[in-house]
C-alpha positions in Angstrom: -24.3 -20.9 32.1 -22.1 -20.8 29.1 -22.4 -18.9 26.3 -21.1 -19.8 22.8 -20.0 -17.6 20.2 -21.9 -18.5 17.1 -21.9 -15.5 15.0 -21.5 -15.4 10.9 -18.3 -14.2 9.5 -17.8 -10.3 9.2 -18.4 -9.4 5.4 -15.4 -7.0 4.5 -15.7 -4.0 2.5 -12.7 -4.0 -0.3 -12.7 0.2 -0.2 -12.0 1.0 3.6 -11.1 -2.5 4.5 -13.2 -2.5 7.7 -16.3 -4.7 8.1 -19.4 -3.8 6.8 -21.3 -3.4 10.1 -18.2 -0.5 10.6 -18.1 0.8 6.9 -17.7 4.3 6.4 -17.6 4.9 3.0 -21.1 6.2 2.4 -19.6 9.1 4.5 -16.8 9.5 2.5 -16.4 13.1 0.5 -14.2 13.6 -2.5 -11.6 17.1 -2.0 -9.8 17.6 -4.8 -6.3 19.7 -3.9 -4.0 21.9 -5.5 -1.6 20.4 -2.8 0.0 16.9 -3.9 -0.3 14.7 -0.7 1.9 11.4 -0.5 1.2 9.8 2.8 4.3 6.8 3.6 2.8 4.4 6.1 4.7 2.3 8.3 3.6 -1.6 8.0 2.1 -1.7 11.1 -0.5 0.7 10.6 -1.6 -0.8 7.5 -3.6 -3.4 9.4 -5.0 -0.8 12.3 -8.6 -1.1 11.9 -9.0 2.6 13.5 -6.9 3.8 11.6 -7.3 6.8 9.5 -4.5 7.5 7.0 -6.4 5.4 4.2 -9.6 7.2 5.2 -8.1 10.3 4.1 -6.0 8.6 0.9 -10.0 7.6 0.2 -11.2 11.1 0.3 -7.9 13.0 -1.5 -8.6 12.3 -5.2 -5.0 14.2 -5.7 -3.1 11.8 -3.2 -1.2 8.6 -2.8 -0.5 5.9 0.1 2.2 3.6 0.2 3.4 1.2 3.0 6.8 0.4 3.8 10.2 1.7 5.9 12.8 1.7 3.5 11.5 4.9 1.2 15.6 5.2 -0.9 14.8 2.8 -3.2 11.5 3.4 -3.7 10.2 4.4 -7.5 6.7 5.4 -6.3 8.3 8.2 -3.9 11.2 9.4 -6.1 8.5 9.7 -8.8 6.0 11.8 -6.5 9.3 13.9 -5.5 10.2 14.7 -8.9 7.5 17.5 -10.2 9.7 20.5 -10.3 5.9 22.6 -10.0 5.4 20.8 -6.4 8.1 21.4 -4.0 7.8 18.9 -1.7 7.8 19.4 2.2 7.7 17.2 4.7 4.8 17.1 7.5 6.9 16.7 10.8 7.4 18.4 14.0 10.9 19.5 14.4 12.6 22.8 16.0 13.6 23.6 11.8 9.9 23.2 10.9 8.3 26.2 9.8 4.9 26.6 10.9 2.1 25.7 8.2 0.5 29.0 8.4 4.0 31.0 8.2 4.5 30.2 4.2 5.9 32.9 2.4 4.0 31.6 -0.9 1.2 30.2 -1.8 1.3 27.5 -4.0 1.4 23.9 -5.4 3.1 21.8 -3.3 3.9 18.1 -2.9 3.0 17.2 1.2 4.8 14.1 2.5 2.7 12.7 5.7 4.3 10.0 7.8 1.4 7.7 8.9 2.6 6.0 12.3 3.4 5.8 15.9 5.4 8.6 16.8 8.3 6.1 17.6 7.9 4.7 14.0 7.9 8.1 12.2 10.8 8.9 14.1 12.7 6.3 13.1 11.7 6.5 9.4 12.2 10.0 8.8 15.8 9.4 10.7 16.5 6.2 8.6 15.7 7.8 5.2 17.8 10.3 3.8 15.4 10.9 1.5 12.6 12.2 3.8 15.9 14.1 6.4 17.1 16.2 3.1 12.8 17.5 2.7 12.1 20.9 4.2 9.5 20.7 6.7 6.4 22.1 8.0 4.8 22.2 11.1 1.3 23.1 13.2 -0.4 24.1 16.1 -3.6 22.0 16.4 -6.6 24.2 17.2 -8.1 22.0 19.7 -7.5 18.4 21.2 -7.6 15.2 19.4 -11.2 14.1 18.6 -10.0 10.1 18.6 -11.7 8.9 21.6 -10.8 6.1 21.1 -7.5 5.6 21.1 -5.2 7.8 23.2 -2.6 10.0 21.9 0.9 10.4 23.7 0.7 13.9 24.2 -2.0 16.3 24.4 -1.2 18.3 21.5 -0.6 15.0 19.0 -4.0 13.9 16.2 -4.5 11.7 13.8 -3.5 11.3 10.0 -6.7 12.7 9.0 -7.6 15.4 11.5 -3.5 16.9 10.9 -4.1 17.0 6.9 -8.1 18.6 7.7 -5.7 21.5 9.7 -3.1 21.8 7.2 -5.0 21.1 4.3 -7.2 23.8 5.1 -4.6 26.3 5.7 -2.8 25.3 2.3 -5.7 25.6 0.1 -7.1 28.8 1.6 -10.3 26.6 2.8 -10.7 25.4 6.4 -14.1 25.4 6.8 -14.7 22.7 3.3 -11.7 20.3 4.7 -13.7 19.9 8.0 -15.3 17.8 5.7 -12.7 15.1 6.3 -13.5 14.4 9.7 -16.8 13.2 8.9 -16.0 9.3 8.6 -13.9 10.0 11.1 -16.3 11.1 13.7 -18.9 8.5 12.3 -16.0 5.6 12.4 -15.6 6.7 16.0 -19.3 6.6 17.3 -19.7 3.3 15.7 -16.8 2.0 17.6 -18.4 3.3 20.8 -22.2 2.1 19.7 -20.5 -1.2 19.2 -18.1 -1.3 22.4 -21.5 -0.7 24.6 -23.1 -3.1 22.5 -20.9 -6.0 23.2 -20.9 -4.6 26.8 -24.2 -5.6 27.5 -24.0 -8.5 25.9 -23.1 -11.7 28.4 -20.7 -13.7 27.1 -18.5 -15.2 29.9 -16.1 -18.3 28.8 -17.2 -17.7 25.8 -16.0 -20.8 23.2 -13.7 -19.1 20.1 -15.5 -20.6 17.2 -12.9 -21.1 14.2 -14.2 -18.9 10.9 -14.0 -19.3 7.5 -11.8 -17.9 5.4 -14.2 -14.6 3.3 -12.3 -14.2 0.3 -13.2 -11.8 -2.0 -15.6 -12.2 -4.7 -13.4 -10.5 -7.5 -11.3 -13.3 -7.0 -13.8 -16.1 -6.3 -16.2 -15.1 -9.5 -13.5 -14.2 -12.0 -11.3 -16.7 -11.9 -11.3 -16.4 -15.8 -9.7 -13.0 -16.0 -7.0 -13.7 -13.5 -3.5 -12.9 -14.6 -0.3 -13.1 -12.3 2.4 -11.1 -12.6 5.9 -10.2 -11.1 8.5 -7.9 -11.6 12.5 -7.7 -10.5 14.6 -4.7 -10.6 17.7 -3.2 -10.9 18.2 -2.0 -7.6 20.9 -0.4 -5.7 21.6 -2.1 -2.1 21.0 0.9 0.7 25.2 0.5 1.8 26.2 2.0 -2.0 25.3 5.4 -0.8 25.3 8.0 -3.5 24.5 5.4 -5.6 21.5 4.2 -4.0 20.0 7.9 -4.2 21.1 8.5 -7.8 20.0 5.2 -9.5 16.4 4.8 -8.3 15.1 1.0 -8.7 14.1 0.3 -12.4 12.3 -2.5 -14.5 14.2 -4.8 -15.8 12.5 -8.2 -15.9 8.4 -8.5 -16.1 6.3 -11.8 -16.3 2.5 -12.6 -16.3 0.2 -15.8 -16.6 -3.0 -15.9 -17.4 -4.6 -18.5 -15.3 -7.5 -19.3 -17.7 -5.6 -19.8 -20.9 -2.2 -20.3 -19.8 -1.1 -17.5 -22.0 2.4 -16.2 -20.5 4.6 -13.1 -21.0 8.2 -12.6 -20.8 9.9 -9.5 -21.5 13.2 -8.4 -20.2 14.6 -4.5 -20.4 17.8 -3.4 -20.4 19.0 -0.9 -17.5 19.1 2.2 -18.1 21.6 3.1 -15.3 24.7 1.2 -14.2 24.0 -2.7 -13.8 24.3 -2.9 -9.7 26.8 -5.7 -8.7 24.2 -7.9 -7.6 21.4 -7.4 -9.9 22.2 -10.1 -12.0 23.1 -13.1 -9.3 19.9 -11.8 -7.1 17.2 -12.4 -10.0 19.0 -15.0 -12.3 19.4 -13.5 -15.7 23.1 -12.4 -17.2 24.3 -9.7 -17.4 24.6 -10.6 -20.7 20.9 -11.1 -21.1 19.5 -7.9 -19.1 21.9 -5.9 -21.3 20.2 -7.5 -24.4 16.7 -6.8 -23.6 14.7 -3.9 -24.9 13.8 -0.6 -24.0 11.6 -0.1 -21.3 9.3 1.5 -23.5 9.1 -1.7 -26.2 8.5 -3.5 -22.4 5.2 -2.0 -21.5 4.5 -1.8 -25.1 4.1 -4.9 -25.6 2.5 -5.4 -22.0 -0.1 -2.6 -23.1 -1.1 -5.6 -26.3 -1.3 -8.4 -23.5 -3.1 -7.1 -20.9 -7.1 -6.7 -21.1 -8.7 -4.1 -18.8 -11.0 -6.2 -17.8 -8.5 -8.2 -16.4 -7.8 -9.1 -12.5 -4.5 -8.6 -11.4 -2.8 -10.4 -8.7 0.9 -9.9 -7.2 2.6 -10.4 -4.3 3.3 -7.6 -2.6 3.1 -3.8 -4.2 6.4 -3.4 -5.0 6.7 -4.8 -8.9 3.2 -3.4 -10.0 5.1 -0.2 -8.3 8.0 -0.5 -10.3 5.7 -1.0 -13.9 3.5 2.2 -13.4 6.8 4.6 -12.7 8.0 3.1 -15.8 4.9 4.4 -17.4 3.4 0.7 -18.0 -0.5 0.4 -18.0 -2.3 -1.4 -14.4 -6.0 -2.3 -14.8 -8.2 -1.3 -12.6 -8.8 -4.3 -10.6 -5.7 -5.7 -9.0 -5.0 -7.8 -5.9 -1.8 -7.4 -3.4 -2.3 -11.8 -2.3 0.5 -11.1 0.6 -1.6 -8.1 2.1 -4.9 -10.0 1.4 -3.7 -13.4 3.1 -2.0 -11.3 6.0 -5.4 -9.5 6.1 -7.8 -13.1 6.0 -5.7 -15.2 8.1 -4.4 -12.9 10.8 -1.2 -14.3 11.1 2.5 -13.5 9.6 2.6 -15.4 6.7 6.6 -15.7 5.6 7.9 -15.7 2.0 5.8 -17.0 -0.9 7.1 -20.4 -0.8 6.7 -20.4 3.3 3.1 -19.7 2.5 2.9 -22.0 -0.1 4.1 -24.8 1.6 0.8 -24.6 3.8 -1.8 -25.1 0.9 -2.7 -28.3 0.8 -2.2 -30.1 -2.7 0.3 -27.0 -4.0 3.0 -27.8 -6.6 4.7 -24.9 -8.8 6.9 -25.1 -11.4 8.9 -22.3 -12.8 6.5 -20.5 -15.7 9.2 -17.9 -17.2 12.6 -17.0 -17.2 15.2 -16.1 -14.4 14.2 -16.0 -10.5 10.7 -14.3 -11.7 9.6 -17.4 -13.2 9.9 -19.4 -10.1 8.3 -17.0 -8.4 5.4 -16.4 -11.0 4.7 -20.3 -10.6 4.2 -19.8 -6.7 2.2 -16.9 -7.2 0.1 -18.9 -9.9 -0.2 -21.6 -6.9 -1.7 -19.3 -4.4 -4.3 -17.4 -7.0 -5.7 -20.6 -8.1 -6.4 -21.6 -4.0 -7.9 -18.1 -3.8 -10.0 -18.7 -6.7 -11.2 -22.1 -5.2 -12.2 -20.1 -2.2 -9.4 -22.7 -0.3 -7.0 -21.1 2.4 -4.9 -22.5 5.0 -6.9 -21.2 8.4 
């Protein structure tokens, strides 16, 4: 006899990203820290559904989570690096780590977590100078991994969550409140098991894949009139100019935004504050000319601050430009969109570049909608918002 898959789409929750039938966020407490925790996760992480470095970004009010490799150029980091009150220290196992509970001081520190297969976070610590150059600190786990469900390399290796519960609690003096972090943890990990059994005992032999539809998010679906677009280029030092690269972090120079339901549009260049870098101006099409005829960066997210609404939903591609606007001080409202992670995220699939992706929605045309390579790229972005408005993907 053959059994058919017909089950509804999995509703997924926008806070944990898991589906709701594996949501753990009504398990979720809120620690507030004297210790500054900056956790870089590596890209492939960012889609492990058991993963738990954004459970513990979730319960850290005092703590940020970005994803990428390359960590020299990035404004986010240098920023989080740069509080003279935090020393920063790297989490990381190494024969020149000092152990977490040998600290001569006590006090506010800034604690840089690599989220990612121990391959990966070798690799990214080695490839960064950056991260190499951070003193580091080390531990001894109390007891063996609770993550039965996924199998460490060595015995004495945990997770994200249950290595900042340790250290945490030996920073801030507490150990027995940051148990509290391994809560969702051990409730995400029943649930697995409950579910695993579940589908166990549940025949399904040749069973027939039943194509889905695309669930896009209701923010996005229902408030299609406070959509706005935006993206954002840099001046950016390439990785090969060295000192360079680690002096001249990457700075706003060119934003644009569209507002989808009026077709209001902004377009405000800023002039660099550190040297032009050789390729800045061939890479995102303005002069160098025009770049060093723009404004202050402060007049740029001035007169951001008068066209943005709070209420507005914000939708980029990628992380990196809205990045780029809040180190410069500029003002983000509170509900925002990454449309690369959330179509990577839907679909399942790589996706490309923006025009790859573009090419693959049916009836899409974009025309450039501001100056410079940004505009051309603002008029894709506007493309794909307004199919993700419509509730229309490629599947």
């Amino acid at each position: 006899m053959e059994h058919c898959d017909t089950r509804e789409p999995r509703s997924v929750c926008e806070r944990c990203r898991r589906p709701q039938s594996t949501c753990y966020c009504a398990f979720l407490p809120s620690l507030p820290t004297d210790t500054k925790v900056v956790v870089l996760q590596h890209p492939r992480e960012r889609d492990m559904s058991i993963g738990t470095a954004r459970m513990a970004h979730l319960c850290l009010p005092n703590s940020e989570l970005h994803v990428g490799v390359d960590w020299e150029r990035s404004a986010a980091l240098h920023r989080a690096l740069s509080d003279p009150t935090r020393p920063a220290m790297l989490l990381y196992p190494s024969a020149d780590a000092l152990d977490i509970g040998q600290l001569p001081e006590r006090h506010p520190m800034t604690l840089v977590v690599v989220d990612g297969t121990w391959a990966n976070a070798k690799k990214m610590v080695k490839q960064n100078p950056i991260l190499t150059a951070l003193p580091r600190v080390a531990f001894q786990p109390p007891k063996p991994s609770e993550y039965r469900i996924r199998r460490e390399p060595k015995p004495h290796c945990v997770s994200t969550v249950e290595a900042l519960a340790h250290v945490l609690g030996v920073l801030e003096g507490q150990p027995d409140r940051f148990t509290q972090l391994l809560e969702p943890f051990r409730r995400m990990i029943d649930r697995q098991i409950e579910l695993k059994e579940l589908n166990q005992a549940v025949p399904c032999r040749h069973a027939k894949k039943v194509k889905r539809p695309v669930e896009i998010p209701t923010g996005l679906r229902e408030r299609a009139g406070d959509i706005v677009c935006v993206v954002g280029e840099a001046n950016a030092w390439p990785y090969c100019a060295g000192e360079s690269r680690v002096r001249y972090p990457d700075e706003l120079v060119h934003w644009v935004a569209f507002r989808l339901a009026t077709g209001e549009s902004f377009d405000c260049v800023a002039r660099p504050r550190a040297p032009l870098a050789l390729n800045t101006a061939k890479h995102i099409e303005l002069s160098a000319e025009a770049l060093n005829a723009g404004g202050s960066i402060e007049e740029l997210c001035a007169a951001w601050q008068r066209f943005v609404r709070t209420t507005d939903v914000l939708c980029s591609w990628g992380c990196y430009a809205t990045s780029l606007l809040t180190a410069a001080g500029g003002f983000l409202p509170p509900e925002r969109f990454d449309l690369r992670w959330l179509s990577k995220s839907l679909l399942k699939r790589k996706l490309g570049s923006m025009d790859q992706f573009l090419e693959g929605l049916e009836g899409a045309s974009a025309v450039s909608l501001a100056s410079g390579r940004a505009g051309a790229r603002l008029g894709q972005l506007v493309q794909i918002a307004k199919h993700f408005s419509g509730g229309t993907l490629p599947v």
